[in-house]
PAPAMAR-58126 format. One record per residue (C-alpha): x, y, z; residue number from 1; residue in one letter; chain. Coordinates in steps of 0.5 Angstrom, whole numbers, always signed. Each point is the difference from the previous one (the first is absolute). Layout:
# PAPAMAR-58126
<c1->X | c2->Y | c3->Z | nr->NUM | rest->A | kette->A>
...
***
This chain:
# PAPAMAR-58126
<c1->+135 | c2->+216 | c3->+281 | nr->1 | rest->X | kette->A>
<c1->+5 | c2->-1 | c3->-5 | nr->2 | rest->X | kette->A>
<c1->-1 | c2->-2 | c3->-7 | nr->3 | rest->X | kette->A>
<c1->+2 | c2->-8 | c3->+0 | nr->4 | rest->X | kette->A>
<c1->+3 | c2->+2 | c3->-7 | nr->5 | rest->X | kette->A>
<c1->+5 | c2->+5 | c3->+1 | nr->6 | rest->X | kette->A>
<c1->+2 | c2->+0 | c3->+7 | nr->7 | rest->X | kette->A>
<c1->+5 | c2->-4 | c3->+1 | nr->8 | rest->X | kette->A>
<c1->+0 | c2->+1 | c3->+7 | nr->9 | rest->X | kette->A>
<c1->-7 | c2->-3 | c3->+0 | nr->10 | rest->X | kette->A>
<c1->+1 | c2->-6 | c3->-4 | nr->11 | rest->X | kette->A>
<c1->+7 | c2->-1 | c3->+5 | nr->12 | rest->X | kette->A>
<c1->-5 | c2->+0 | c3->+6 | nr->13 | rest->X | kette->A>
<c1->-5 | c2->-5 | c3->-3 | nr->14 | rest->X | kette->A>
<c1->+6 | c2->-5 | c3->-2 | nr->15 | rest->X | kette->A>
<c1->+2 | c2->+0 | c3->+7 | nr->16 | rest->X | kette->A>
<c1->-8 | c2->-3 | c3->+2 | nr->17 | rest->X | kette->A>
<c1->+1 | c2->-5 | c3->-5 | nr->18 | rest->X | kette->A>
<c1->+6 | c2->-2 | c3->+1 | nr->19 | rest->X | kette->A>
<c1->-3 | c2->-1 | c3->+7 | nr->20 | rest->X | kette->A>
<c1->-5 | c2->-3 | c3->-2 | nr->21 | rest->X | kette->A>
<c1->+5 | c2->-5 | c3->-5 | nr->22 | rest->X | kette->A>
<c1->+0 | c2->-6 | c3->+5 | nr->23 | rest->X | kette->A>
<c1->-6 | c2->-5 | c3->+0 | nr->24 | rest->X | kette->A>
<c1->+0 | c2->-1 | c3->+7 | nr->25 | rest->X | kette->A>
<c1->+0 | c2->+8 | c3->+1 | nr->26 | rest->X | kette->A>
<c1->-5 | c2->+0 | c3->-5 | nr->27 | rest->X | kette->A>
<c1->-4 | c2->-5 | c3->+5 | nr->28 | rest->X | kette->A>
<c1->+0 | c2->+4 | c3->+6 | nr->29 | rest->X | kette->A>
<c1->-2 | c2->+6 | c3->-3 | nr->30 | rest->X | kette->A>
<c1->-6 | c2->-4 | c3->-2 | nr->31 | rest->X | kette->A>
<c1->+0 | c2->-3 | c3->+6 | nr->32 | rest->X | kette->A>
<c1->+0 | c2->+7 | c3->+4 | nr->33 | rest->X | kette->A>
<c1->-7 | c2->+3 | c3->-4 | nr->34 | rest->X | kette->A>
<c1->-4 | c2->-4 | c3->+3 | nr->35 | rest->X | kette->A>
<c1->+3 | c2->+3 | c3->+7 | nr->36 | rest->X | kette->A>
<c1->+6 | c2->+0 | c3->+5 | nr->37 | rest->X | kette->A>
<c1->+3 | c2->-6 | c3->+2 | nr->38 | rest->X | kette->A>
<c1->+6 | c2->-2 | c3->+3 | nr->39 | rest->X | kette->A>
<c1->+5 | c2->-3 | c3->-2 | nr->40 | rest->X | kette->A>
<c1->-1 | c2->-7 | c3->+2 | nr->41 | rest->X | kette->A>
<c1->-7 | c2->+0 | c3->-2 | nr->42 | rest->X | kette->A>
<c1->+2 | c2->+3 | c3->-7 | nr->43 | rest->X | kette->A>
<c1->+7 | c2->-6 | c3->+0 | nr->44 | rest->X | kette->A>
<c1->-6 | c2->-5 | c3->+2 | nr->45 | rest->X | kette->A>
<c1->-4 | c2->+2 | c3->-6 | nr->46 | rest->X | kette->A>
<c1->+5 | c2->+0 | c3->-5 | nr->47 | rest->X | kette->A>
<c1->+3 | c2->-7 | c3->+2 | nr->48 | rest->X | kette->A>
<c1->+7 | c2->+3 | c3->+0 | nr->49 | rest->X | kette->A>
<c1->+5 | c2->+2 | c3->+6 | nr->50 | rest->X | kette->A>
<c1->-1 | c2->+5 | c3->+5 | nr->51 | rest->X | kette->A>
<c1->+7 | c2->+2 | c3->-2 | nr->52 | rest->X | kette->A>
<c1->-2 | c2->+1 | c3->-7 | nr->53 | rest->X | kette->A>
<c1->-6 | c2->+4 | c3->+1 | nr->54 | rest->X | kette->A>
<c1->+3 | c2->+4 | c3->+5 | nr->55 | rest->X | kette->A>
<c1->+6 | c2->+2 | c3->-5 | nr->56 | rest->X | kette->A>
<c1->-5 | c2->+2 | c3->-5 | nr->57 | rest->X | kette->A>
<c1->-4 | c2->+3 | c3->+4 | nr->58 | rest->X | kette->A>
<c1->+7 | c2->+5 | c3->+1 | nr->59 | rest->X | kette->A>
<c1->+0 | c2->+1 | c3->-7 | nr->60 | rest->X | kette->A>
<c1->-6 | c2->+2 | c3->-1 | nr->61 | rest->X | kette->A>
<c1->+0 | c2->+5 | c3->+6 | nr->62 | rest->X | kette->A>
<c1->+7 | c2->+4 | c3->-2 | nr->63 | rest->X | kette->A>
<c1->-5 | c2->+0 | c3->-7 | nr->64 | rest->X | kette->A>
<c1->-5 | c2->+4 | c3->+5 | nr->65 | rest->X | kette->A>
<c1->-5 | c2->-5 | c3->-2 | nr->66 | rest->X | kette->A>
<c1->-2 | c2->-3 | c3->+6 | nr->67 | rest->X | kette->A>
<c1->+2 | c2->+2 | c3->+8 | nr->68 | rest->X | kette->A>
<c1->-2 | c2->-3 | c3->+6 | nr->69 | rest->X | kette->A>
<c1->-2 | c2->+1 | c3->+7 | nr->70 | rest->X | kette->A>
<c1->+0 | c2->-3 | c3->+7 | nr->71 | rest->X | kette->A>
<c1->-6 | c2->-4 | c3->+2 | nr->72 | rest->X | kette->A>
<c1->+1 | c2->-5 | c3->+6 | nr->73 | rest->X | kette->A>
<c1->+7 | c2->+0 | c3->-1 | nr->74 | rest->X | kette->A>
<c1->-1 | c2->-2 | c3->-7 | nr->75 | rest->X | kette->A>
<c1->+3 | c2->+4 | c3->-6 | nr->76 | rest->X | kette->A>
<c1->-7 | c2->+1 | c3->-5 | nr->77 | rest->X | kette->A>
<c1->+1 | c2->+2 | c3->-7 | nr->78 | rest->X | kette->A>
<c1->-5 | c2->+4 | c3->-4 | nr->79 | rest->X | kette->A>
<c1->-1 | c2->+3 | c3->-7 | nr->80 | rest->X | kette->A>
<c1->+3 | c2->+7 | c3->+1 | nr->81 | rest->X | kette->A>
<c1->-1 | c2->+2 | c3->-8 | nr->82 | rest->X | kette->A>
<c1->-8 | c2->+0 | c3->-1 | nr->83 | rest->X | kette->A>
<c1->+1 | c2->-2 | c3->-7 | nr->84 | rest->X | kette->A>
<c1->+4 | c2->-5 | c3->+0 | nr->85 | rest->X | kette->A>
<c1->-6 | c2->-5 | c3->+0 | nr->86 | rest->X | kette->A>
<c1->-2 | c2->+3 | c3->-6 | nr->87 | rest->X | kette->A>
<c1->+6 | c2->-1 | c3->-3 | nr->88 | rest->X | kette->A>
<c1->+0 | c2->-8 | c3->+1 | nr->89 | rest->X | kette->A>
<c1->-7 | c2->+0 | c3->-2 | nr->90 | rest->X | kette->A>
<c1->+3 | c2->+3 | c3->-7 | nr->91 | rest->X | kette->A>
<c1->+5 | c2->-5 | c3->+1 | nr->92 | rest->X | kette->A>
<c1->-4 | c2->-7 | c3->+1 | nr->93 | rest->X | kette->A>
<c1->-4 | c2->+2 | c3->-6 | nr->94 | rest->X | kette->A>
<c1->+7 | c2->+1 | c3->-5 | nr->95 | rest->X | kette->A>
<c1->+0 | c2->-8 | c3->-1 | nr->96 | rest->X | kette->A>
<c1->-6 | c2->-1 | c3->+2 | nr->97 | rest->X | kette->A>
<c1->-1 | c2->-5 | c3->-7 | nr->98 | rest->X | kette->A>
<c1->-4 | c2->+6 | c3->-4 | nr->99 | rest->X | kette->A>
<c1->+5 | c2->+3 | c3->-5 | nr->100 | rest->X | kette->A>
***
């Protein structure tokens, strides 16, 4: 894997998943998401936000590859596809967590 420090490919790369991951609701559906699939229903109900807005997010963080879908039932279902993104939002909750 290439060093974070000198390879600016890399570092473009890792700009691109923060860059997806730069919106509070995106953020939320993530975390959403690392308990488990769900449709988009289900995560809008849980997010008290609109289907629309949790759909639109949702598209943001495919075209980032971070989460696909498949059919089931008729309903699009939505998982994880980067297995460390869970690692990454834990490091993330605990980066305000009141301790400095």
């Amino acid at each position: 894997m290439a060093d974070l420090k000198s390879d600016i490919s890399r570092a473009s790369d890792i700009s691109e998943i923060l860059k997806a991951l730069s919106h509070p609701i995106r953020l939320m559906l993530v975390a959403q998401l690392r308990d488990g699939e769900a449709n988009v229903s289900e995560l809008a109900e849980r997010l008290d936000v609109p289907q629309s807005l949790a759909s639109q997010q949702l598209r943001i963080l495919r075209m980032a590859d971070l989460v696909d879908f498949s059919r089931k039932d008729g309903f699009a279902v939505y998982r994880i596809t980067q297995p460390r993104l869970a690692e990454l939002l834990h490091c993330l909750e605990g980066c305000r967590s009141g301790s400095n």
